[in-house]
MARLUMDREN-593195 format. One record per residue: residue in three letters; y negated, z, x negated of N, C-alpha, C, O in turn. Coordinates in steps of 0.02 Angstrom, whole numbers, padded with zeros to 5 digits, always signed. Layout:
ALAYZXYZXYZXYZX;...
END
This chain:
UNK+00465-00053+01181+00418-00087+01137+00388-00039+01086+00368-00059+01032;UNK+00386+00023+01106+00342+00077+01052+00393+00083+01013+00381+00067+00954;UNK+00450+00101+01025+00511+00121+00977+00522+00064+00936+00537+00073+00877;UNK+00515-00015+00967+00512-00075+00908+00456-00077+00860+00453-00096+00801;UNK+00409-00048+00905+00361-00046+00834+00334+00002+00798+00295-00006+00751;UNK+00353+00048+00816+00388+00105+00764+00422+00095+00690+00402+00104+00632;UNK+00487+00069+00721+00525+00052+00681+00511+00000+00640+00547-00003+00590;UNK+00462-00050+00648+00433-00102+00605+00404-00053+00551+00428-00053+00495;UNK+00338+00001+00574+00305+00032+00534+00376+00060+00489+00399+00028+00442;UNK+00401+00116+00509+00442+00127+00457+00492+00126+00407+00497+00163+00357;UNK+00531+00076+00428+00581+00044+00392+00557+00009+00342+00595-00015+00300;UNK+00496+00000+00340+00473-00032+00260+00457+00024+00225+00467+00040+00167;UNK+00430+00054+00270+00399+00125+00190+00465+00168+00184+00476+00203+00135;UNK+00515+00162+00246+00583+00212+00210+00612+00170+00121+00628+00190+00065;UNK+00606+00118+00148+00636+00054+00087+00613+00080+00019+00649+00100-00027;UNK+00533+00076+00022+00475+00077-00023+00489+00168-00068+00494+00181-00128;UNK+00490+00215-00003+00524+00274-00042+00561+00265-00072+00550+00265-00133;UNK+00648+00249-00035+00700+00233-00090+00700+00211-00155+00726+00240-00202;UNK+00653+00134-00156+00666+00129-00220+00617+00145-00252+00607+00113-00303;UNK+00570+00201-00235+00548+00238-00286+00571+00298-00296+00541+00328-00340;UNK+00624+00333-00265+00668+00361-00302+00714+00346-00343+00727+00382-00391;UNK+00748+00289-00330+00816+00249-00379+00792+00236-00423+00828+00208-00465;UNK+00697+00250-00446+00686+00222-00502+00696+00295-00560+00724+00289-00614;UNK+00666+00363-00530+00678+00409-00585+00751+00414-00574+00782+00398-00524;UNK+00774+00438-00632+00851+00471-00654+00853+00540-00649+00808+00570-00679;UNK+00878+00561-00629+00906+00637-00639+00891+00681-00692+00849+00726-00694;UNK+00931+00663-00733+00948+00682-00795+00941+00638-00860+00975+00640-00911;UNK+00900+00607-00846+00922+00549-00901+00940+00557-00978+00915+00601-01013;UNK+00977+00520-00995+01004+00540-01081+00976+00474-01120+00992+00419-01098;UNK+00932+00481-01181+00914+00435-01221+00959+00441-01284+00962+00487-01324;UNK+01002+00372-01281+01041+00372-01319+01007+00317-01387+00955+00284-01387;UNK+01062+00324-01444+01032+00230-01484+01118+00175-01478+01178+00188-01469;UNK+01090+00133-01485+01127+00067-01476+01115+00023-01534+01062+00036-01563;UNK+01160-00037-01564+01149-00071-01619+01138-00142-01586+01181-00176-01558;UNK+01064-00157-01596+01063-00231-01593+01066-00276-01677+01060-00250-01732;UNK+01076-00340-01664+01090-00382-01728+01051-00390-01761+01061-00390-01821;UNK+00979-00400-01732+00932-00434-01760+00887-00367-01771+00847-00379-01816;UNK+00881-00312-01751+00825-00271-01724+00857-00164-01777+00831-00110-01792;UNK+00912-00190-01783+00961-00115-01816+00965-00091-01747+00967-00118-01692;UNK+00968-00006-01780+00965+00053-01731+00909+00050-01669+00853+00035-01690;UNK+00910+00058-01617+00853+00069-01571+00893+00124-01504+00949+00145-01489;UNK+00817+00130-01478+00830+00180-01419+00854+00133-01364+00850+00072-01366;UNK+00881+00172-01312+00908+00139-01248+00920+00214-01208+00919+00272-01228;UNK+00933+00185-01144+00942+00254-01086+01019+00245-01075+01048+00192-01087;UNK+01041+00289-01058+01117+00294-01064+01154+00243-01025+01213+00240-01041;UNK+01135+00201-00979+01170+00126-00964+01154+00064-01056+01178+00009-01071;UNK+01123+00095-01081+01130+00046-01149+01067-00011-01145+01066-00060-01182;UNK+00999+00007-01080+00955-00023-01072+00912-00018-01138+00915+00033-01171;UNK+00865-00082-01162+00815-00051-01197+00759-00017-01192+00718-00040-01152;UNK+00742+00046-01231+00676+00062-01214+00619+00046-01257+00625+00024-01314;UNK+00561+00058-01228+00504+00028-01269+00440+00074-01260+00436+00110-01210;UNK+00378+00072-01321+00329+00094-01332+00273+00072-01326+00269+00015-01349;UNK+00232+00089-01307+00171+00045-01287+00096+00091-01356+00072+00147-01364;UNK+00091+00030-01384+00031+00056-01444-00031+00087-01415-00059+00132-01445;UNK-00052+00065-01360-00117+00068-01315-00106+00140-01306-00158+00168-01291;UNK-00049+00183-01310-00036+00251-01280-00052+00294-01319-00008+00328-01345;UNK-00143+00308-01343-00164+00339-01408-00183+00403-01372-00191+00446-01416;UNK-00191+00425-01321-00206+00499-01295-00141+00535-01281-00096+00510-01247;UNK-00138+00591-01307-00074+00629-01304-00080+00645-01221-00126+00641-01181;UNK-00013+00666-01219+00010+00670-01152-00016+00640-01081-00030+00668-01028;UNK-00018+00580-01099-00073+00506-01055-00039+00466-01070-00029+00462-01131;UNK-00003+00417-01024+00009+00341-01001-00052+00315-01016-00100+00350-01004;UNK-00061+00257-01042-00091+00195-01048-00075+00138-00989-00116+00093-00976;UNK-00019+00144-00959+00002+00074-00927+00014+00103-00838+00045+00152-00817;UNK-00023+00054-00804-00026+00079-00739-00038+00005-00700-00049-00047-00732;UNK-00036+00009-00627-00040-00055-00587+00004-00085-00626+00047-00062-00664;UNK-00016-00154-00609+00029-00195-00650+00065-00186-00702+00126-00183-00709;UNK+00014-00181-00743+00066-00141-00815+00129-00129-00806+00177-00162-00826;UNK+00128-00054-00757+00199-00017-00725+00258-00041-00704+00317-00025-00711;UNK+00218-00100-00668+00256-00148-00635+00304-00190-00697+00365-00193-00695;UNK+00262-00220-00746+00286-00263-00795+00331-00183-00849+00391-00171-00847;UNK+00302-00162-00873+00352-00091-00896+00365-00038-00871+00338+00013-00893;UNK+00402-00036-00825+00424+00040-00785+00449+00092-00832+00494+00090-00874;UNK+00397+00151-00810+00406+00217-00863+00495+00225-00852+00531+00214-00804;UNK+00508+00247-00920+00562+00295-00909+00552+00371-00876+00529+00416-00911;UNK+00569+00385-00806+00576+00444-00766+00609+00488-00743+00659+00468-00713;UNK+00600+00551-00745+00652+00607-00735+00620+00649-00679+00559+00655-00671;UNK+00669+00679-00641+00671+00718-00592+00715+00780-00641+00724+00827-00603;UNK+00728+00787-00672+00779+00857-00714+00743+00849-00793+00685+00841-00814;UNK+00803+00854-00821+00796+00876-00911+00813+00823-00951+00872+00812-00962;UNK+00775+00794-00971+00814+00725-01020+00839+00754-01086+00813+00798-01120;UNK+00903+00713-01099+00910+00747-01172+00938+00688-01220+00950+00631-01200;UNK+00945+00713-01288+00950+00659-01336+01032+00654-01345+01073+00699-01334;UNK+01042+00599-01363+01111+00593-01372+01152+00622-01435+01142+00600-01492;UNK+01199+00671-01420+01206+00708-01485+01188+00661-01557+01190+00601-01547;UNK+01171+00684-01628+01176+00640-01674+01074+00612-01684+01039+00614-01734;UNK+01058+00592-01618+00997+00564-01638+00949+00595-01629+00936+00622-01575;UNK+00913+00598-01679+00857+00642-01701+00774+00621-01670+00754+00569-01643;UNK+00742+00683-01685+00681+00654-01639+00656+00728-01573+00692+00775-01555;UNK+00619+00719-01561+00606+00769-01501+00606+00726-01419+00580+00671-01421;UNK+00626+00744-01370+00618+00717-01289+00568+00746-01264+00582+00805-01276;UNK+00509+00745-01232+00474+00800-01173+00458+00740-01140+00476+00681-01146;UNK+00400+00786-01088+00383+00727-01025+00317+00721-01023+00291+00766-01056;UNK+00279+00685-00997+00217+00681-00970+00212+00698-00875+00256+00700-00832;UNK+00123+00711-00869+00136+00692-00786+00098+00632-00798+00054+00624-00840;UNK+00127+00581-00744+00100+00505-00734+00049+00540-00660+00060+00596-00636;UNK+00001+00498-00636-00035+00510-00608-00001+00506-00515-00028+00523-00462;UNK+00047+00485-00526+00089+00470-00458+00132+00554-00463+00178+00562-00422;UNK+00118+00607-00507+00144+00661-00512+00220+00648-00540+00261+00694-00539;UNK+00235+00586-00565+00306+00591-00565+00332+00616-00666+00294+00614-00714;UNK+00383+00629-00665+00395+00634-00745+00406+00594-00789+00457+00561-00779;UNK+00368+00577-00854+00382+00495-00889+00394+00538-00960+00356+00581-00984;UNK+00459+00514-00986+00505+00544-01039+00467+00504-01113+00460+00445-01131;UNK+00450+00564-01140+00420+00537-01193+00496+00559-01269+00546+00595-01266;UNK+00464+00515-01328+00507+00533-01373+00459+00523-01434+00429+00472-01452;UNK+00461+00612-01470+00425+00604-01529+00327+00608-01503+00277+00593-01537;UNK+00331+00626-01454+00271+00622-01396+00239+00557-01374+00187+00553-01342;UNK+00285+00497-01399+00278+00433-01370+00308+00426-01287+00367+00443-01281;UNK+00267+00399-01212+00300+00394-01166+00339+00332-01192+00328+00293-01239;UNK+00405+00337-01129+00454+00262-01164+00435+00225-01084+00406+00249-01035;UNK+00467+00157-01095+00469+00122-01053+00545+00068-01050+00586+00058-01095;UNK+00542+00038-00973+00572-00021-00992+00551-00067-00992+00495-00055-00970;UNK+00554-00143-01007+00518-00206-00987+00573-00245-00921+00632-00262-00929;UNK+00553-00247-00893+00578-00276-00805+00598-00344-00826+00596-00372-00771;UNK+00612-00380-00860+00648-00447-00883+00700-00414-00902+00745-00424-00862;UNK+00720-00371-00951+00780-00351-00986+00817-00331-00898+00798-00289-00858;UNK+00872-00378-00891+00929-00372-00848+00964-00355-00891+00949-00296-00889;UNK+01012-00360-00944+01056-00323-00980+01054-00282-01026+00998-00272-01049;UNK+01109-00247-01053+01105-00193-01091+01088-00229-01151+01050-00197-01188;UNK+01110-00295-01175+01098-00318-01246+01003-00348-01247+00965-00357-01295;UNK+00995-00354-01193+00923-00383-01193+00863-00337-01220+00861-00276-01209;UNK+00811-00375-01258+00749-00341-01294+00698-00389-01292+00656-00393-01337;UNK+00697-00427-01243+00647-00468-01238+00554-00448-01238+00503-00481-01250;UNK+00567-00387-01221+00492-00348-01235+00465-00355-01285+00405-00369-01284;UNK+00510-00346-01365+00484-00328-01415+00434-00390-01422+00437-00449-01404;UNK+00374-00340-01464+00336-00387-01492+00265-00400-01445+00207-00401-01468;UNK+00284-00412-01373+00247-00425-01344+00177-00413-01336+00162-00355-01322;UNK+00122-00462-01343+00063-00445-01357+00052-00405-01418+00022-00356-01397;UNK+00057-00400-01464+00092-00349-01518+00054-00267-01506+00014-00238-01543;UNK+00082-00247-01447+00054-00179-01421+00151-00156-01388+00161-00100-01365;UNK+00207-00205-01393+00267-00162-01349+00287-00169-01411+00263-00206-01455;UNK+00351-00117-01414+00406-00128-01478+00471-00084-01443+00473-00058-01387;UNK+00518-00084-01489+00574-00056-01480+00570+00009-01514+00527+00019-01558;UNK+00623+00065-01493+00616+00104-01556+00649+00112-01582+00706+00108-01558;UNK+00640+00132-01651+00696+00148-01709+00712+00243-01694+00672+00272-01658;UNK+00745+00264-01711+00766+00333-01702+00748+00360-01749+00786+00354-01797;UNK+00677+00409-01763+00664+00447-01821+00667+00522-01800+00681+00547-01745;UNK+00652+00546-01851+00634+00627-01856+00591+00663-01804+00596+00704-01759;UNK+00525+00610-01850+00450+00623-01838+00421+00576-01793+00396+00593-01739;UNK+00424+00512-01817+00369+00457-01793+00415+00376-01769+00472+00361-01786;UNK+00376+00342-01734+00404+00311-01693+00363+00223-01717+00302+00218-01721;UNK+00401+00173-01728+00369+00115-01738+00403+00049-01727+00444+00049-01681;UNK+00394-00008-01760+00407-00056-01736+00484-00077-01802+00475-00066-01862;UNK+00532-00097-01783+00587-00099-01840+00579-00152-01883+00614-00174-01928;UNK+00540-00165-01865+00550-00232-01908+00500-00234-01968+00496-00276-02013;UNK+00462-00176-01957+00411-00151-02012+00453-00060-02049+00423-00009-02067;UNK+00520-00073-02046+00545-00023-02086+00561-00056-02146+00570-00117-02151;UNK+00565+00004-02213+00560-00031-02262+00650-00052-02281+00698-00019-02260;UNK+00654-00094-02310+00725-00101-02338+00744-00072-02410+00704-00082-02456;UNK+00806-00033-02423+00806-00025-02482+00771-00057-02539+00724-00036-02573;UNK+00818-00137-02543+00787-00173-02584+00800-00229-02556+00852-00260-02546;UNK+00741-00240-02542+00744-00324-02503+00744-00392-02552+00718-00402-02607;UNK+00782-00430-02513+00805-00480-02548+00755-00551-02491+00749-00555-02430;UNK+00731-00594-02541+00685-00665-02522+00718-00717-02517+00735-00718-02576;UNK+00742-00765-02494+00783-00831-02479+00760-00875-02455+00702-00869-02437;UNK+00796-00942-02444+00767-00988-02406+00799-00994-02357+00845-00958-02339;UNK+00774-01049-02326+00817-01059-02258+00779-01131-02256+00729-01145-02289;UNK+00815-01175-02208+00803-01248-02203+00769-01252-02122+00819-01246-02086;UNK+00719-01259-02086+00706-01285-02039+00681-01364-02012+00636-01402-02030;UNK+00724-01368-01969+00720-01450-01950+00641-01475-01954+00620-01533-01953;UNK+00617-01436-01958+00539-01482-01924+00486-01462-01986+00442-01499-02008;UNK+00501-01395-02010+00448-01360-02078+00487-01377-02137+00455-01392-02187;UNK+00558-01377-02140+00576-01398-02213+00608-01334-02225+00633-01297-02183;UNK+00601-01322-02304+00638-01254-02333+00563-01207-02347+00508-01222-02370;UNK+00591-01152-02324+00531-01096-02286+00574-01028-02307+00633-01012-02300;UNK+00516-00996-02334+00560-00929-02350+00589-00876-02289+00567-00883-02231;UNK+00628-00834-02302+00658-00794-02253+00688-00729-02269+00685-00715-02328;UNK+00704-00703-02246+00737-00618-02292+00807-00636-02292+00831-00690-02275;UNK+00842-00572-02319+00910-00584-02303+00952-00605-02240+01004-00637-02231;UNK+00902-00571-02198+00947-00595-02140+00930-00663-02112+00974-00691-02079;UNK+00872-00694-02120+00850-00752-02119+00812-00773-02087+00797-00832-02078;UNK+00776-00693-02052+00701-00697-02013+00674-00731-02066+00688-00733-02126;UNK+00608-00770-02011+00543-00815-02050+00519-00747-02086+00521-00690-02063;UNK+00495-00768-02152+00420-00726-02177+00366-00778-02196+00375-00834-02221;UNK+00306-00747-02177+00230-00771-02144+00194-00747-02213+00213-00705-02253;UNK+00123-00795-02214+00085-00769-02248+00014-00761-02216+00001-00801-02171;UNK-00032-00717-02233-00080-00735-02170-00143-00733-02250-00150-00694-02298;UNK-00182-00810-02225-00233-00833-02246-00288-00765-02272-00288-00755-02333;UNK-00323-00730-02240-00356-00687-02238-00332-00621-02288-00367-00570-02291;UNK-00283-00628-02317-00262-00603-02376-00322-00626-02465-00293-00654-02512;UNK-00368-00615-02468-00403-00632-02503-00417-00574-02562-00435-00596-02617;UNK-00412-00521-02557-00422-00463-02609-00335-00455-02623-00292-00443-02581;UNK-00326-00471-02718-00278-00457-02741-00255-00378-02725-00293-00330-02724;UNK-00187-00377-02713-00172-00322-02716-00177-00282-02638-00162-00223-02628;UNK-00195-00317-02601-00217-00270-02544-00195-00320-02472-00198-00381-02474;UNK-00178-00288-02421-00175-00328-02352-00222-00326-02316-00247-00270-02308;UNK-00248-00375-02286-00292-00378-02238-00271-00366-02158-00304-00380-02108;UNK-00207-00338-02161-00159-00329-02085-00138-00280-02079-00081-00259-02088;UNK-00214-00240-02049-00173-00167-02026-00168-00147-01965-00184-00195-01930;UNK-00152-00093-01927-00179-00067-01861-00126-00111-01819-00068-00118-01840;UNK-00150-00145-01752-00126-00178-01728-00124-00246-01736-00099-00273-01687;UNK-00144-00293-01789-00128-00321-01843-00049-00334-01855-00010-00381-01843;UNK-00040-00256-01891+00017-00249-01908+00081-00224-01872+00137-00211-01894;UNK+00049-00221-01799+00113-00235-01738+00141-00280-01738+00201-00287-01745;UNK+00084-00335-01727+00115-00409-01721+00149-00454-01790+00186-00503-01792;UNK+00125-00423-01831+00147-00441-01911+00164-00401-01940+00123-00376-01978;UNK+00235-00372-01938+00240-00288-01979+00255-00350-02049+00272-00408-02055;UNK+00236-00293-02091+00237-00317-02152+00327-00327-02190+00373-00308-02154;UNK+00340-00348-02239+00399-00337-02269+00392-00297-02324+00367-00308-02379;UNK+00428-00227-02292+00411-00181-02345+00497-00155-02385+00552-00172-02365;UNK+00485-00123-02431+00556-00104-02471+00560-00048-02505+00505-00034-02528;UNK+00609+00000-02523+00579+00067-02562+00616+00039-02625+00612+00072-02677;UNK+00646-00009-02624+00690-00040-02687+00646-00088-02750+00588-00110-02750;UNK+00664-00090-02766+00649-00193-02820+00673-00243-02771+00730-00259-02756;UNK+00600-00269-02741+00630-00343-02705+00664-00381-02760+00661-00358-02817;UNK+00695-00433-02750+00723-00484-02769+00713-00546-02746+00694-00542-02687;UNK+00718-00619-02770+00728-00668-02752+00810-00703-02767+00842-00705-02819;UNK+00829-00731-02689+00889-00766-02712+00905-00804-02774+00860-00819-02814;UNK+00956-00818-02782+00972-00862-02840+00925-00934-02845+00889-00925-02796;UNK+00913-00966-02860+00871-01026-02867+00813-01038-02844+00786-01092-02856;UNK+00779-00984-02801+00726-00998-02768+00648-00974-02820+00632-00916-02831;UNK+00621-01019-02837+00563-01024-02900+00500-00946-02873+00493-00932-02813;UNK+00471-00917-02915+00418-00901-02910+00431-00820-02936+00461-00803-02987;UNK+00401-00777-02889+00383-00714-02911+00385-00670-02855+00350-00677-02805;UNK+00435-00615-02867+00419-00544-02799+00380-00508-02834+00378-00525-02893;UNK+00335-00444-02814+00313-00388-02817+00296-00369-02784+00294-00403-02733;UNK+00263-00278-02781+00250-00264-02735+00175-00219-02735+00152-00187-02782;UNK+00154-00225-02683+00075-00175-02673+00082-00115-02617+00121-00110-02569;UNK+00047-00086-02632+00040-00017-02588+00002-00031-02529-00053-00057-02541;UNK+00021-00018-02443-00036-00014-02415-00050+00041-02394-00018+00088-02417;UNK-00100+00053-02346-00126+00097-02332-00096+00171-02321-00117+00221-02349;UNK-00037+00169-02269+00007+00214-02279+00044+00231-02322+00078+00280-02308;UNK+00054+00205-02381+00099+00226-02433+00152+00177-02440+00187+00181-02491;UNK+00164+00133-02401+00220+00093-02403+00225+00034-02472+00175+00020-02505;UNK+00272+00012-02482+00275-00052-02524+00282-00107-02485+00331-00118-02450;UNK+00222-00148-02491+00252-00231-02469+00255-00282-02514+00213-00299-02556;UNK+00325-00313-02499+00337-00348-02557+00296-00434-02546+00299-00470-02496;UNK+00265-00446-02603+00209-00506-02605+00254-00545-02650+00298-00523-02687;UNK+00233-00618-02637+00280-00690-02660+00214-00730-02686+00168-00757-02655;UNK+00229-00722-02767+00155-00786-02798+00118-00741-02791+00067-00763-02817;UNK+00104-00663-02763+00041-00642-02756+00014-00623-02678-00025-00582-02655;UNK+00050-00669-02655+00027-00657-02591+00083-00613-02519+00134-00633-02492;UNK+00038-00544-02510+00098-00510-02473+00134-00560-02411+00107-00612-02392;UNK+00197-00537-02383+00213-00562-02340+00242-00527-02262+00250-00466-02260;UNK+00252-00556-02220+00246-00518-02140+00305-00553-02115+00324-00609-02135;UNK+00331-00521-02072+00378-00546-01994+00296-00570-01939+00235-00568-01946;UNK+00328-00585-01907+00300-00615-01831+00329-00566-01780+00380-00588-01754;UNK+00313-00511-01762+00356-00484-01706+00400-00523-01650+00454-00500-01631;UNK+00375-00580-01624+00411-00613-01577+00466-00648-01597+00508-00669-01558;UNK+00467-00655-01661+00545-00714-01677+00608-00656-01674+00622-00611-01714;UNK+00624-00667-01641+00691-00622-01636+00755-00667-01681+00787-00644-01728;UNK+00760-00725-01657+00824-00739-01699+00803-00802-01783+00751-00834-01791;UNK+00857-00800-01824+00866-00841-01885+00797-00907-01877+00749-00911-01916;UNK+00809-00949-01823+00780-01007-01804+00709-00993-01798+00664-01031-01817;UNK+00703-00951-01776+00614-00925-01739+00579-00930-01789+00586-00899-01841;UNK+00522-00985-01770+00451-00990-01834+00423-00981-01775+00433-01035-01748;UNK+00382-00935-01722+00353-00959-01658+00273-00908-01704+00225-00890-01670;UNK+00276-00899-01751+00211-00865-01780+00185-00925-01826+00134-00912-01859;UNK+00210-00985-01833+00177-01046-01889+00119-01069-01851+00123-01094-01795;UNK+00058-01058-01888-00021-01098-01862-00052-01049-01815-00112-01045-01799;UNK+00002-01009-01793-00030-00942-01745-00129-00922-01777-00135-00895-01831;UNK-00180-00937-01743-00253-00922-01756-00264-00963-01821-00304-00939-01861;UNK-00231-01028-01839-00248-01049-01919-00245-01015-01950-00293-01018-01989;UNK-00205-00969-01962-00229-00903-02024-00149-00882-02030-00141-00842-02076;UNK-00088-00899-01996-00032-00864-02004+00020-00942-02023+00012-00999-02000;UNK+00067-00919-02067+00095-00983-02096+00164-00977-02133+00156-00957-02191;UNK+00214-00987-02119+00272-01006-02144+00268-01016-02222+00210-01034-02236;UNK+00306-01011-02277+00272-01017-02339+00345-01060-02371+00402-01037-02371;UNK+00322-01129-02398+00388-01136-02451+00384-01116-02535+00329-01125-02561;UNK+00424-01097-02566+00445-01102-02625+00418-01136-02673+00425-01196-02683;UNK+00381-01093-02710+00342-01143-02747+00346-01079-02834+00354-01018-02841;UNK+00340-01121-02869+00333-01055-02978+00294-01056-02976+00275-01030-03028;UNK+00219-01080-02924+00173-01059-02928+00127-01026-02882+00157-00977-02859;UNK+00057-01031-02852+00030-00993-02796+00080-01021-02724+00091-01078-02702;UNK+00100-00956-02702+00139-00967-02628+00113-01028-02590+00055-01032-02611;UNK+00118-01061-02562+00106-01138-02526+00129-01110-02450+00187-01091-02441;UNK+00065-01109-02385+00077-01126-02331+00108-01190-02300+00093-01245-02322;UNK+00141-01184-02264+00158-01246-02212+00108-01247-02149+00112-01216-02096;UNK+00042-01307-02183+00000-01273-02138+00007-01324-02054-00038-01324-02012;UNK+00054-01351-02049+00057-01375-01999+00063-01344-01925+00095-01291-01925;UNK+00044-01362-01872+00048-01326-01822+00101-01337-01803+00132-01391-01804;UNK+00124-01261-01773+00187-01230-01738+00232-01302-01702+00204-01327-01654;UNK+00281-01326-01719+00322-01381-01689+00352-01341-01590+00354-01371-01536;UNK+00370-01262-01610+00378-01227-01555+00317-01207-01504+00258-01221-01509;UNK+00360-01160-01437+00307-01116-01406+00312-01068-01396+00362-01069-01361;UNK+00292-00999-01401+00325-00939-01396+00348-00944-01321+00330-00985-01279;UNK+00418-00863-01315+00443-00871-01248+00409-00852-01214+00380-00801-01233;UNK+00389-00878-01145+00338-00842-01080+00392-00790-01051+00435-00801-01007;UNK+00378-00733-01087+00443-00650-01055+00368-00627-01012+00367-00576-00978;
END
């Protein structure tokens, strides 16, 4: 009877060790991978995605713990992580408070999000607009969908339920947010502009062939160009991942799908026909 209950006590915490070893890697290698919707991003050498957490403003400090951890498991090393020949950027580590090693890039720790079962999955991005994916830089680390485009091009696109609604080239929604009231300037910065990276360009936006009105562009805060329609700048929604996704229309009354108009940009101020995904 002692030896049975022995073995009750420990065969759960042998378990509980294990897979908290199977969770650090060895060696791990941070490679990049091409998604469709998203460009270049980071991934760990099975082709998983990795991710950044905004909340992570103290250098060499995790932000995300308990639960958190649970919902984004650090990327962890027991050895030397290294970059995959070609991609640029610096690797080091942090200590997490469990003493273990969490692989930072660019001095960002990375993570995964525990929904992504496959290598093509990025269901994190966006989330709460504090997770993102990363793009592979030099220096600095952000959300891709707030990189600028050469020269971005404005279009329409037809949705069943909003009508014809502008979109970029590739045919993500672009948003306008109400609270845009001083010409020339955005009212969406900070973490703001997680959840709404702006549409920025180092080129001459353009508008497609037939579509009425006016591009230009304003400076924000960092130096960037965002290109404004009628006057009024315009944004992604971090969560729409594909062509179809309006899941940012009516978002706080203040965020809005915009149609085509030769004169002041026109919200679709109707509420969201969708629901964002529960990831």
């Amino acid at each position: 009877m002692k030896l049975k209950r022995l073995l009750l006590v420990l065969v759960p915490a042998l378990l509980l060790v294990a897979s908290a070893v199977t969770f650090a890697q060895g060696s791990p290698t941070v490679q990049t991978k091409h998604d469709a919707k998203l460009g270049t991003i980071l991934a760990d050498s099975q082709g998983k995605t990795l991710y950044i957490f905004t909340k992570d403003t103290t250098p060499g400090q995790s932000a995300c713990y308990g639960q958190c951890a649970a919902a984004w498991p650090p990327l962890t090393t027991s050895g030397a992580a290294t970059l995959a020949a070609g991609v640029p950027g610096t690797l080091g580590t942090i200590t997490r408070t469990d003493g273990s090693k969490q692989v930072t890039y660019n001095g960002k720790p990375l993570y995964y999000f525990a929904k992504d079962e496959d290598a093509g999955d990025t269901y994190g991005q966006g989330i709460g607009g504090v997770w993102f994916v990363v793009q592979p830089e030099a220096a600095a680390i952000g959300s891709p969908a707030a990189s600028p485009a050469a020269a971005a091009t404005v279009q329409t696109k037809h949705d069943a339920k909003l009508g014809t609604i502008l979109a970029d080239s590739k045919g993500l929604t672009l948003y306008r947010f109400t609270k845009d009231t001083t010409p020339g300037q955005s009212a969406c910065t900070g973490a703001c502009a997680k959840a709404w990276p702006p549409l920025t360009t180092t080129g001459t936006p353009t508008l497609a062939a037939g579509v009425p009105g006016t591009l230009v562009t304003i400076t924000r805060a960092d130096g960037t160009k965002q290109v404004t329609y009628n006057g009024m700048p315009l944004y992604y929604y971090a969560t729409d991942k594909d062509a179809g996704d309006t899941y940012g229309q009516g978002i706080g009354g203040v965020w809005f799908v915009v149609t085509p108009s030769a004169g002041a940009a026109t919200p679709v101020t109707s509420s969201s026909p969708y629901s964002a995904p529960n990831y």
